[in-house]
ZADO-1210 file (C-alpha; in nm, 4 decimals, padded with zeros to 6 digits):
<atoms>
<atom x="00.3959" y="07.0106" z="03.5195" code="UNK" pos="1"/>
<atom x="00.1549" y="07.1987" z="03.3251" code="UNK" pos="2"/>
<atom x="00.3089" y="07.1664" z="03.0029" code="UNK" pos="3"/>
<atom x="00.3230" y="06.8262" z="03.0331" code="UNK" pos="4"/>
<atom x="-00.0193" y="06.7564" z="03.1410" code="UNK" pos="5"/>
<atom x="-00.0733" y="07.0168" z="02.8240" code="UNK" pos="6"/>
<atom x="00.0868" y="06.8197" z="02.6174" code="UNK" pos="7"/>
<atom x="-00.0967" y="06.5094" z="02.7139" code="UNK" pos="8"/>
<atom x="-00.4383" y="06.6374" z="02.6444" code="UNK" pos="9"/>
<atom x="-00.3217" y="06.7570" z="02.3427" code="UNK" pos="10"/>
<atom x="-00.1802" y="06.4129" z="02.2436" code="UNK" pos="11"/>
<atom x="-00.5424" y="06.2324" z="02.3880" code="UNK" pos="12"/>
<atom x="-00.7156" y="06.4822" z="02.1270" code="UNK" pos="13"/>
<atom x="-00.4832" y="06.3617" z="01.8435" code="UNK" pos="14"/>
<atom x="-00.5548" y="05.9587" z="01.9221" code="UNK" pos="15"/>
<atom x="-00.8923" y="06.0204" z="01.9424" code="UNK" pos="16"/>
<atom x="-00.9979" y="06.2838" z="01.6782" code="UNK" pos="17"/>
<atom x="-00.6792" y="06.0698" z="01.4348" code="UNK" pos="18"/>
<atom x="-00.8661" y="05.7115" z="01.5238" code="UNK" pos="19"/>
<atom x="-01.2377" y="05.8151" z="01.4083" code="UNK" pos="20"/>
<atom x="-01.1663" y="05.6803" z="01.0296" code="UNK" pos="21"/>
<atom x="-00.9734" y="05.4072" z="01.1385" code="UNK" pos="22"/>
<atom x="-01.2325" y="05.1179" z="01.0056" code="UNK" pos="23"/>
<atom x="-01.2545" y="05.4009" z="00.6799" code="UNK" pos="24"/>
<atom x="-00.9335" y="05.4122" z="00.6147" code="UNK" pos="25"/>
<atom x="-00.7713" y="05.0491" z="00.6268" code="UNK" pos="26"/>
<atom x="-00.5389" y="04.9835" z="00.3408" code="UNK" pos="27"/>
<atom x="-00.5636" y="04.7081" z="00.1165" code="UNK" pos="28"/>
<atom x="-00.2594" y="04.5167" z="00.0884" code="UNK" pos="29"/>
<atom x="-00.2901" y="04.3579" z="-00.3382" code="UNK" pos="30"/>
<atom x="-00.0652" y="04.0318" z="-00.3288" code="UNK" pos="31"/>
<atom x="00.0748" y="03.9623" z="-00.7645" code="UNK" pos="32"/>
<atom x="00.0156" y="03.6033" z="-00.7250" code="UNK" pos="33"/>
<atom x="-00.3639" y="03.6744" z="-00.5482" code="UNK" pos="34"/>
<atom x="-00.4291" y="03.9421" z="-00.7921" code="UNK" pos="35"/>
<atom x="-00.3266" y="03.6790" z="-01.0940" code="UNK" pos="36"/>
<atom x="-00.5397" y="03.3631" z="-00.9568" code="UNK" pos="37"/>
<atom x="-00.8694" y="03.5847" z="-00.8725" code="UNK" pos="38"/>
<atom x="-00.8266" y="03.5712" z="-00.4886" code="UNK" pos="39"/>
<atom x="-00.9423" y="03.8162" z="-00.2214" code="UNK" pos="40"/>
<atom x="-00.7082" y="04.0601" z="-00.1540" code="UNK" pos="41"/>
<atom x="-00.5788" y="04.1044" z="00.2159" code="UNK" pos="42"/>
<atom x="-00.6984" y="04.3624" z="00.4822" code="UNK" pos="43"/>
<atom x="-00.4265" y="04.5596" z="00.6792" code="UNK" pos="44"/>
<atom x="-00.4725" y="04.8019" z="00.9321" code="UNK" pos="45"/>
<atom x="-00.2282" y="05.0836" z="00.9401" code="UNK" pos="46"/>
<atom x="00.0250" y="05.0965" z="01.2380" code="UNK" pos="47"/>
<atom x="-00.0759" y="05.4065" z="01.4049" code="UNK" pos="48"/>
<atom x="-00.4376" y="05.3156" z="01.3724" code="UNK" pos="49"/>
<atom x="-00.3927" y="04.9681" z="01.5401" code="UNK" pos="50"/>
<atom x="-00.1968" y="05.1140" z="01.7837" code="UNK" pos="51"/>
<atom x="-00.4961" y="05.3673" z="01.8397" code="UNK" pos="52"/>
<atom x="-00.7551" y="05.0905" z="01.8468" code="UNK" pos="53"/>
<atom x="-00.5487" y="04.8732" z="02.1365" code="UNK" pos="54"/>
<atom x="-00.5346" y="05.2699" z="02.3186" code="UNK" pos="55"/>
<atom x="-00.9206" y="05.2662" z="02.3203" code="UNK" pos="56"/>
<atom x="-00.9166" y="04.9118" z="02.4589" code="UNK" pos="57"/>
<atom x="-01.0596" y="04.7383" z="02.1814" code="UNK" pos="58"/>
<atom x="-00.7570" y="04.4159" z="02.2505" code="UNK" pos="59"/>
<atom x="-00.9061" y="04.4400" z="02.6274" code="UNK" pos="60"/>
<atom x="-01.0339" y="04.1087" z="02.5434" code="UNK" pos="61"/>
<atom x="-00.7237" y="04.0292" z="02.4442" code="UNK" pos="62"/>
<atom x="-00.5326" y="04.1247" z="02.7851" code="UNK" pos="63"/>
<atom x="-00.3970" y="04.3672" z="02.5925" code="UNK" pos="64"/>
<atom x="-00.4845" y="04.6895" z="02.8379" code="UNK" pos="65"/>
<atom x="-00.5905" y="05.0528" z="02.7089" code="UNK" pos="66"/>
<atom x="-00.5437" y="05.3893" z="02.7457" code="UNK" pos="67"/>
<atom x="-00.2725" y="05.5348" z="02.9247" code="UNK" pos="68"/>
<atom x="-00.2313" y="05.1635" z="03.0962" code="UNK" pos="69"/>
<atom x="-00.1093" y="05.0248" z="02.7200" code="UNK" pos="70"/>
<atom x="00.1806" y="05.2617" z="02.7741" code="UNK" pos="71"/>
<atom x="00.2695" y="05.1942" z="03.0726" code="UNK" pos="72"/>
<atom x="00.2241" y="04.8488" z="03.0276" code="UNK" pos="73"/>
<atom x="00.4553" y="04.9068" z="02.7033" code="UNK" pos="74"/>
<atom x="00.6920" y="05.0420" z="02.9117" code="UNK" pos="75"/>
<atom x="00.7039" y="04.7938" z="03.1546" code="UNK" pos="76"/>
<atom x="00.7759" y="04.5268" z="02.8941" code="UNK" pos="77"/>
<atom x="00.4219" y="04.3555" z="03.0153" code="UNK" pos="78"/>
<atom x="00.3156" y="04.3723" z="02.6266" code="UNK" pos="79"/>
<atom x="00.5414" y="04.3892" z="02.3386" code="UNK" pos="80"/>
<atom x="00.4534" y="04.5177" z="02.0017" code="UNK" pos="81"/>
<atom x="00.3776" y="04.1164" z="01.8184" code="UNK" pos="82"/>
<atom x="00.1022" y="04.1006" z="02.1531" code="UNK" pos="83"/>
<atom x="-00.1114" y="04.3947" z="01.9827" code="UNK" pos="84"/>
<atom x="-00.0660" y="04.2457" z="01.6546" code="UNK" pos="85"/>
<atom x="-00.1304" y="03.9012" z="01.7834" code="UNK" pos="86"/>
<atom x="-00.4442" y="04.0783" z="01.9667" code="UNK" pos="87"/>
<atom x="-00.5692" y="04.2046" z="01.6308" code="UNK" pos="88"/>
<atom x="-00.5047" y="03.8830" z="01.4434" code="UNK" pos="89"/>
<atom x="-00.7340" y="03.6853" z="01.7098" code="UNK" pos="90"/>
<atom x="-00.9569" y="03.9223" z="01.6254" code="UNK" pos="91"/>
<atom x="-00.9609" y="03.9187" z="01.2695" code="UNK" pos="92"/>
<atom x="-00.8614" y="04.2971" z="01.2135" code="UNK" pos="93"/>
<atom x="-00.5187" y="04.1595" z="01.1201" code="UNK" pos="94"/>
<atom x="-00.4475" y="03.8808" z="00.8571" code="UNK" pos="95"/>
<atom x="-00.1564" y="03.5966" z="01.0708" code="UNK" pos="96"/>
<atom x="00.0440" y="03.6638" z="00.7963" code="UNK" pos="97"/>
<atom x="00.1207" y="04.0012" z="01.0214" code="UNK" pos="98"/>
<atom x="00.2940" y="03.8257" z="01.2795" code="UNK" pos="99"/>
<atom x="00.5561" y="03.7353" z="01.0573" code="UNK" pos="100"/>
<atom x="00.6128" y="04.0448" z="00.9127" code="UNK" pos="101"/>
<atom x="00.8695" y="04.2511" z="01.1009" code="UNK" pos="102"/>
<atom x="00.8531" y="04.5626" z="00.9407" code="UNK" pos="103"/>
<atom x="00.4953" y="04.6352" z="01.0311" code="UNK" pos="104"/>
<atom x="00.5547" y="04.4826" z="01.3468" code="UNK" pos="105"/>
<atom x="00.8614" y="04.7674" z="01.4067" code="UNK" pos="106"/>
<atom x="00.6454" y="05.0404" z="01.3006" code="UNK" pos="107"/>
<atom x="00.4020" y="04.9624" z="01.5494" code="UNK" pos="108"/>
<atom x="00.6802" y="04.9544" z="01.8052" code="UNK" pos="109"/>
<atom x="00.7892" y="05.3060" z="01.7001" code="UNK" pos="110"/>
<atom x="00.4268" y="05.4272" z="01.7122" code="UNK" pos="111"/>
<atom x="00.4188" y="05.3131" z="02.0626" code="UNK" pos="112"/>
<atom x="00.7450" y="05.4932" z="02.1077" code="UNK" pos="113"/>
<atom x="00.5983" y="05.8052" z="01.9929" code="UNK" pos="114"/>
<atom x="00.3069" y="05.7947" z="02.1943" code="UNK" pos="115"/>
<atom x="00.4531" y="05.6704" z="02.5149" code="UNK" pos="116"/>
<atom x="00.7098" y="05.9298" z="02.4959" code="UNK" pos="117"/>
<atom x="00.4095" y="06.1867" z="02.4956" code="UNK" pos="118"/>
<atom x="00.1126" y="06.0218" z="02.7258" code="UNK" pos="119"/>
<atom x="00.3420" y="05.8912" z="02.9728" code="UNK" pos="120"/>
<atom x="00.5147" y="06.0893" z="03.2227" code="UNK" pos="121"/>
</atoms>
C-alpha cells in the first residue's frame, strides 16, 4: 500500500512538474501544400501534454473531468480518448482536423494507459 501510494505521488510530481511548458512547448505541425500557398501553419499539442492539461481540469468545461477522476472516468469507459481531443478542439487548443486523425488520437489513448496504470489503484 505504501508503494503504491509512493508511486502515485511520484507520478502527480511528473504530470505536474512535465505540464509547466506545455503552452511553451506545442509543436507546429508545417502542411507542403500550406507552406507552398503562404498559409498559417497548424498548432498541435503534444499527446502527453493534452492529456496533462484534461488531468488539471482544463476540459472541465468540457465534461471532460480531472485529476485522478479523468482516470477513473477513462477506465470506466465514461470518456474515450476522441472526447479529450474533441474537448480541446472546442476549445481551440486542437485544430478539427485532430479528430480525424487516428494516430494522435491512439497516442493519447496510450498516454492515458500509462497514466491510469500508475494514478489509479
Amino acid at each position: 500500500m505504501m508503494k503504491r501510494l509512493i508511486l502515485s505521488s511520484l507520478s502527480l510530481l511528473l504530470i505536474s512538474t512535465a505540464t509547466a511548458p506545455v503552452f511553451a512547448s506545442e509543436k507546429i505541425a508545417v502542411n507542403s501544400t500550406a507552406l507552398a500557398s503562404n498559409s498559417l501553419s497548424t498548432t498541435r499539442i503534444e499527446p502527453f501534454n493534452l492529456v496533462s492539461l484534461a488531468y488539471q481540469g482544463y476540459f472541465e468545461d468540457q465534461g471532460i473531468p480531472g485529476y485522478s477522476e479523468l482516470f477513473s472516468a477513462y477506465q470506466a469507459k465514461q470518456i474515450t480518448p476522441k472526447d479529450i481531443v474533441r474537448s480541446a478542439v472546442n476549445t481551440n487548443r486542437l485544430p478539427s482536423e485532430a479528430l480525424n486523425d487516428q494516430g494522435y488520437i491512439n497516442a493519447v489513448k496510450n498516454t492515458l494507459d500509462g497514466f491510469g496504470r500508475n494514478i489509479v489503484p
